[in-house]
ROMARZA-121478 format. One line per field, with one value per residue (C-alpha): residue number from 1; x, y negated, z negated. Coordinates in steps of 0.05 Angstrom, whole numbers. Last residue first. Layout:
resi	(NUM:...);
X	(X:...);
Y	(Y:...);
Z	(Z:...);
***
This chain:
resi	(87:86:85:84:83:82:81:80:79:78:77:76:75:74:73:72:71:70:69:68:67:66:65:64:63:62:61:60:59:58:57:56:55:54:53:52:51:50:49:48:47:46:45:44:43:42:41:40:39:38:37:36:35:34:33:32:31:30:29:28:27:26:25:24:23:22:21:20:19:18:17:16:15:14:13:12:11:10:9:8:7:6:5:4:3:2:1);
X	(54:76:142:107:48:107:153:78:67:137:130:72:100:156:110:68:5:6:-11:56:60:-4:10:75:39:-6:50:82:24:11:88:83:92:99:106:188:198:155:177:249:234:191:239:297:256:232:293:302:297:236:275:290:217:194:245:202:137:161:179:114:67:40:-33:-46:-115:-142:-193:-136:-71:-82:-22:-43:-17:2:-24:-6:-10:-69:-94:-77:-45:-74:-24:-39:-44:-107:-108);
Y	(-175:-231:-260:-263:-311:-350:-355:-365:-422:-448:-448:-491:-539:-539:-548:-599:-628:-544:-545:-521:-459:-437:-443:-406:-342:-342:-354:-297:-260:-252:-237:-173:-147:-216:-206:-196:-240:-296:-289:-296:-356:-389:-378:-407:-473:-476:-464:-392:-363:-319:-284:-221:-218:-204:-144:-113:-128:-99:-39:-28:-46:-108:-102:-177:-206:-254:-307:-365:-323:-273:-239:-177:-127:-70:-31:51:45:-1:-41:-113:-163:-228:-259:-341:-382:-417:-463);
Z	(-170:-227:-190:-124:-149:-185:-110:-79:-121:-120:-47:-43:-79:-50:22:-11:47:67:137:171:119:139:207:207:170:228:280:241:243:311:324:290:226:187:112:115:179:154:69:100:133:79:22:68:79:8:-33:-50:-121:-100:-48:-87:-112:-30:-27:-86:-53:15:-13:-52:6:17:53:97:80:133:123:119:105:35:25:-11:-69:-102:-31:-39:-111:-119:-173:-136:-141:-87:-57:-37:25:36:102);
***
């Protein structure tokens, strides 16, 4: 499952967390909150990335099973920690 952000030219929405075919809006707040985590180790990057990106319980399952079927999970969270870094 493709899980990436996406920057964006938008003030209201800087960015997006894109989850499989969905697109989840990041608003300002929540993308600076998001760059305090990004020194985390995996496990503790992913659970605070879930209840900061996930609104409601839909997607954090959805956020979950992304995470789940990544084949590098550090790898995947350095990714996302760099992808966070530049938004």
């Amino acid at each position: 499952m493709n899980l990436r952000f996406e920057k964006l030219q938008s003030p209201i929405y800087p960015a997006f967390l894109h989850v499989g075919e969905y697109s989840i809006p990041i608003d300002p707040d929540r993308v600076q909150s998001l760059k305090e985590i990004t020194r985390e180790e995996p496990a503790p990057f992913f659970e605070a990335l879930i209840e900061k990106v996930g609104y409601n319980r839909y997607l954090k399952e959805l956020l979950r099973e992304g995470i789940s079927k990544a084949e590098e999970p550090s790898s995947l969270a350095r990714r996302l920690q760099e992808e966070i870094r530049s938004l």
